[in-house]
N, C-alpha and C positions, 0 to 999 in steps of 0.2 A: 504494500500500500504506500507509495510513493506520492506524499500530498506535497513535495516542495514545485514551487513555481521557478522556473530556471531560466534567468535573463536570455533573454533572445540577443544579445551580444557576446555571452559566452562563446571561447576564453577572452575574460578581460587583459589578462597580461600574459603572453609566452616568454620563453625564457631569450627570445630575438630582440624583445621590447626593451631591453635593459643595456646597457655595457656594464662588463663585467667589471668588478671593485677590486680587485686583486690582478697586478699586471701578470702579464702572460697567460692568463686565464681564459677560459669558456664556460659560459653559465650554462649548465648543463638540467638544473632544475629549478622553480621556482614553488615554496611549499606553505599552505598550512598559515596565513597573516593569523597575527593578534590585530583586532580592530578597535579605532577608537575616536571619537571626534572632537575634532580642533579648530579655534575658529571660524566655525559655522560649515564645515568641509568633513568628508568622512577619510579618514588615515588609514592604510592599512599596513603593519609592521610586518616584511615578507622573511620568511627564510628563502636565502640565496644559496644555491650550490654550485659549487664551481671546483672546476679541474682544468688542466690540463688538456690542450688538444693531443685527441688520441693519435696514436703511431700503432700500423698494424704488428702484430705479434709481440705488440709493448700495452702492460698497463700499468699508468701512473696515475697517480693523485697528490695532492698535496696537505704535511700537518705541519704543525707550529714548533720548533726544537725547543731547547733547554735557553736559548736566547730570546726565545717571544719571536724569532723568523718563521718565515713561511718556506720550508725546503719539498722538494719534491722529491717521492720514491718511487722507483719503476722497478717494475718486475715482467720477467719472458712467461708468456702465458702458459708455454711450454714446460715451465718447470714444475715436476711433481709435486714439490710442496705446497702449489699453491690454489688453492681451491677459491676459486672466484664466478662459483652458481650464483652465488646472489648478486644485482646490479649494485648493489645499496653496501654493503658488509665480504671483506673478504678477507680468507687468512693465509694465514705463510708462515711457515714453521710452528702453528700453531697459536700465532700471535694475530689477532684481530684489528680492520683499520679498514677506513671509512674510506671508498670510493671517491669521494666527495669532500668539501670542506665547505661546511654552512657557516653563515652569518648574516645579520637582520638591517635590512635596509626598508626604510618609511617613502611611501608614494599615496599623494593624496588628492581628493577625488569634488569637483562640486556638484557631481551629477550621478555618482556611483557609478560609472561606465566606463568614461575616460581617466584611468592615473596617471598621475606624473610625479617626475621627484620632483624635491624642492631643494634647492642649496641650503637652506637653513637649518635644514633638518642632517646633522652627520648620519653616516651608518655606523652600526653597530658591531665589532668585532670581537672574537675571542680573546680572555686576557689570563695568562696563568697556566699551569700547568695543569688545572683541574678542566681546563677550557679547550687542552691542545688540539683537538678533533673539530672544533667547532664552537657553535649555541644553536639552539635548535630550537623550532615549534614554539613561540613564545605567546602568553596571556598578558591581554591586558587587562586590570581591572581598574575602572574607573571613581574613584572614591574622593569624598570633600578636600581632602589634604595632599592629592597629587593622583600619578597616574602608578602602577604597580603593576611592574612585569615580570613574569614569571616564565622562567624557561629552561630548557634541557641544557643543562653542561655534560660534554663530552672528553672522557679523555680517555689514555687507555686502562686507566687503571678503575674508571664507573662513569657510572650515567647516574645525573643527580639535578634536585632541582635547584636554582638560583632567583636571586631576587634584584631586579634593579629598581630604584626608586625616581621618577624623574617628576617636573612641575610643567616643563616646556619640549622635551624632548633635542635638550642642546648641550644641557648639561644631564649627568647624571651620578647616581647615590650607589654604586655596587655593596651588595651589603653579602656576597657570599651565597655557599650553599645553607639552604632553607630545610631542605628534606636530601637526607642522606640517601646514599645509593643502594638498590637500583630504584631508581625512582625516577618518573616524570608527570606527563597531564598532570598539572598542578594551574585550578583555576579558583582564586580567591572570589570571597562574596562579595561583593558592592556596597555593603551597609552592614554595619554590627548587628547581631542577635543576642537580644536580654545581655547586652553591653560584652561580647566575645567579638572576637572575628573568627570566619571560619575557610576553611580553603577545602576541595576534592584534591588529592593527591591519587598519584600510581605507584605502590611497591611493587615489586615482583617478585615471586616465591616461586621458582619451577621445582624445589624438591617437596612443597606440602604448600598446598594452595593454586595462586595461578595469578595472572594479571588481572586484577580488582581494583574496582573504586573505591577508593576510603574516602573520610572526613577527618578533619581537625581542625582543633581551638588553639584561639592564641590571647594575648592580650595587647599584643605589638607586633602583628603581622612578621615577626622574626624567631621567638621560641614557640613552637608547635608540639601539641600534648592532646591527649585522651582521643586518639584515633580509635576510629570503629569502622569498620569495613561495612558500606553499604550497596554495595551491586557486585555479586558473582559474573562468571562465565555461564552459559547454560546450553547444557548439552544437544546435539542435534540442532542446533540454533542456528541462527545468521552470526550470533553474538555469542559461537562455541569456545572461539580459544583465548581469545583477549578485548577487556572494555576499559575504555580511558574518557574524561571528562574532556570536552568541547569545549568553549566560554564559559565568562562565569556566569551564576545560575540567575537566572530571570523573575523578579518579584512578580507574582499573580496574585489573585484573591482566595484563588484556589491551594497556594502551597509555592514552591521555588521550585520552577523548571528547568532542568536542567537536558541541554542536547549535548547526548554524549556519541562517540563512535563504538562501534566493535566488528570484530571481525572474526571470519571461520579459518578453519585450518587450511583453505586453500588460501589465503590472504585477500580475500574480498572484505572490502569496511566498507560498512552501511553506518548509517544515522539513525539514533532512536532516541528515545525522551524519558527522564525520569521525573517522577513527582515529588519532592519532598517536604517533608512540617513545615509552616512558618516560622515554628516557636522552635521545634526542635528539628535538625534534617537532618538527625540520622535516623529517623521516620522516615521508610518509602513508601509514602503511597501509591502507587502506581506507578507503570512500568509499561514500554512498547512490546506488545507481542512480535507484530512485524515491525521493519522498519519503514520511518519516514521518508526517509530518503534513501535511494539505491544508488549504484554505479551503471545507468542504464545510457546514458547519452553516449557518444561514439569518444568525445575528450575524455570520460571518465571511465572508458573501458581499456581506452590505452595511448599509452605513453611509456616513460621510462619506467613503471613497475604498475601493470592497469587494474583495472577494478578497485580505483580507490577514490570515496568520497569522504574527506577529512577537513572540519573544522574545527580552528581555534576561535571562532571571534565572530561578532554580529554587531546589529546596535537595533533597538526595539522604535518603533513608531508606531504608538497607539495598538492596534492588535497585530501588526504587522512585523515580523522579527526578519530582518535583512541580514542574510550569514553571507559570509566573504569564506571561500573553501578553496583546498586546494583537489584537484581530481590527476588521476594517475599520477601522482608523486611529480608532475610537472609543470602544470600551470594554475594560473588564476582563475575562479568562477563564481561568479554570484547567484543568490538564490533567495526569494522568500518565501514564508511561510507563515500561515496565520495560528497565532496563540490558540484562539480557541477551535483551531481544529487541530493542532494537538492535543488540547485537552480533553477532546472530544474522541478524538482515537485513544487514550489510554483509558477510556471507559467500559 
């Protein structure tokens, strides 16, 4: 049951739309914006990938050294050690590293259609050795005292979540990792509840458990405590082997909606909608049997890794929720959908 309404301009942004921010570079993907609005304009924060032009019988990419440089490694695809099935993750001697090298550059919009950058806005890079792979898939959440971005630190030793603080998007506040690893989808709430804040995070357990939704409280959006795991995997599902939180979750009359993704064991990610308490959300009331959204359009069946429809980010107008997604792990797409007919489907 696929109720999203999908811009008839879809892809807003490929990854030819850009020059690439790292020289010697080719933007190889463009993934997944945290969205958020800025002087009367809609922003979308993109993750960028970028490598290396490829050479046949050569594959490189590029990570960050022990200097904060950006070096490039190549490998003979011909060598036994090195196993690279996946477009996204490959290894060699055992040792794991990222195809690609993401980082978040802002492009912003007064019609939701057409992006552009803006000079005033820098992009965003990896910084540290917790960072050297990247930043990835980042959240924004919108709140009275600034804007709060949350997003994947990579390096080779985990994947964790981090927190940046900014007011204007020129400067900013790095405050570290947030939620230790393996951890990421880490989208904060919008507004305190009975005076907490509270954010969805991603652990990951593959030896007991699985990739799950949780919740947690804070008092300053930077020590996080009394997690409780609110959405499983579910077997034979669309949403069998992993679910991770979308944007942050949407105040209704009804409870805090949340569009979350997940995905089955062949890696197809669909879209589906949680309900939870006003008062308390690790309450779920209600849950998508099917999904809202598929990977049915020809951009979202394929590209650099297909059948994927994944958002971070939206912005609400009235009953109308406008999500900015990224589809096949390679470009930009918009899409709305009405509030109460999600609510409406989770009954």
């Amino acid at each position: 049951m696929d109720i999203a309404k999908r811009f008839n301009e879809n892809p807003l942004l490929r990854p030819s739309d850009l020059e690439p921010g790292i020289a010697g570079m080719e933007i190889t993907c463009l993934l997944n914006p945290g969205v958020f609005r800025i002087n009367g304009k809609t922003a979308l924060l993109l993750r960028v990938a970028e490598r290396p032009k490829q050479v046949e019988g050569k594959i490189s990419f590029p990570v960050y050294n022990d200097n904060g440089k950006i070096e490039i490694v190549v490998f003979d695809k011909k060598d036994p050690r090195l196993d690279a099935s996946d477009p996204r993750v490959i290894r060699y001697k055992g040792k794991d590293y990222l195809t690609t090298l993401s980082y978040l550059r802002i492009v912003v919009s007064d019609d939701d259609v057409h992006f552009r950058e803006d000079p005033d806005y820098p992009p965003l890079f990896g910084e540290g050795a917790l960072e050297s792979f990247g930043i990835e898939d980042c959240r924004v959440a919108t709140l009275d005292d600034g804007f709060f971005l949350t997003y994947t630190m990579v390096s080779p030793v985990a994947v964790g979540v981090g927190l940046i603080v900014t007011n204007d998007f020129k400067t900013y506040d790095r405050k570290g990792m947030i939620f230790p690893p393996h951890n990421k989808d880490c989208a904060i709430f919008e507004e305190k509840i009975n005076g907490k804040y509270y954010a969805l995070h991603r652990p990951s357990s593959p030896e007991l458990g699985g990739n799950y939704i949780w919740l947690a409280e804070s008092p300053d959006r930077l020590h996080w405590g009394n997690h409780k795991c609110i959405a499983v995997t579910r077997r034979n599902s669309w949403d069998s082997a992993r679910v991770g939180a979308g944007g942050p979750p949407i105040k209704t009359p009804e409870g805090w909606l949340e569009i979350y993704h997940g995905a089955n064991a062949d890696h197809r990610y669909c879209l589906g909608a949680l309900l939870l308490d006003l008062n308390d959300p690790s309450k779920v009331l209600a849950r998508s049997v099917e999904p809202i959204m598929e990977p049915v359009a020809e951009y979202e069946k394929n590209g650099f890794f297909g059948n994927v429809v994944f958002t971070n980010g939206h912005y609400v107008e009235n009953d109308t929720v406008k999500i900015f997604y990224g589809a096949s792990d390679e470009v930009i797409c918009g899409a709305k959908l009405s509030i109460q007919e999600i609510l409406n489907s989770l009954k």
